[in-house]
C-alpha positions in Angstrom: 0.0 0.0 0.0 1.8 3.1 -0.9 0.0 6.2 1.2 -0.4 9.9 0.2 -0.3 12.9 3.1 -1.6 15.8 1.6 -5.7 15.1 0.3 -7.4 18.1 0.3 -10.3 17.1 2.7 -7.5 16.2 5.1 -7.6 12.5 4.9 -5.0 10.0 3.9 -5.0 8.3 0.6 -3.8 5.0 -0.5 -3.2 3.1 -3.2 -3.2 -0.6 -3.3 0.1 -1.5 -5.3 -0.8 -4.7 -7.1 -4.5 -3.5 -8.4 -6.7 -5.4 -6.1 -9.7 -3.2 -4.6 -8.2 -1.4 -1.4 -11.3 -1.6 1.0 -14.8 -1.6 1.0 -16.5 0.9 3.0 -16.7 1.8 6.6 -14.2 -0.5 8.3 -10.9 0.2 10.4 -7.2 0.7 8.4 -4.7 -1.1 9.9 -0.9 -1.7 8.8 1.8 -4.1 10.2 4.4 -3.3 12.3 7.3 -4.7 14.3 5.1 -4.8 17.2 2.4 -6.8 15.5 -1.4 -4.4 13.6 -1.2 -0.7 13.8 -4.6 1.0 13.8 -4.4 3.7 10.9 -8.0 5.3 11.0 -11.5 3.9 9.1 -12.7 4.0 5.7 -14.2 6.9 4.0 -14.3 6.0 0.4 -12.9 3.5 -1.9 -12.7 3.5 -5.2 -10.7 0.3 -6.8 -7.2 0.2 -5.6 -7.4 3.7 -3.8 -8.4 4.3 -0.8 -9.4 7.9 1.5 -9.4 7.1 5.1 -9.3 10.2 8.5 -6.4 9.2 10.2 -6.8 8.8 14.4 -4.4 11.6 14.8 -6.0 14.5 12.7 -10.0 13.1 14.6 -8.1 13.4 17.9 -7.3 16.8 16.6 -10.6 18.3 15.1 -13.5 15.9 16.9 -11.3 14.9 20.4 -11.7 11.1 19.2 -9.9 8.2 20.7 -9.1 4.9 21.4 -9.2 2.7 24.6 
């Protein structure tokens, strides 16, 4: 998955590298890390290998959401 920063309705975007359909709507993002899943944010649109998805850090920032 190869992930773009700078959307203009401040969400991430990300492109699924070998063409399969990136998500379907509505569920979590999650990547892998040394430590075992990450939690990345949830779905707002898909659209074939792309994906848009609101990031925890910038809903902590404008809606005070978080995780427990």
């Amino acid at each position: 998955m190869l992930f773009f920063y700078n959307d203009r309705e401040d969400l991430v975007e990300g492109e699924q590298m070998n063409g399969q359909d990136a998500a379907r709507g509505g569920g979590p993002v999650y990547s892998r890390g040394d430590a075992g899943l990450i939690a990345n944010g949830t779905v707002t649109r898909g659209a074939g290998p792309r994906i848009g998805f609101q990031d925890f850090a910038t809903a902590n920032r404008d809606f005070g959401v978080s995780m427990s």
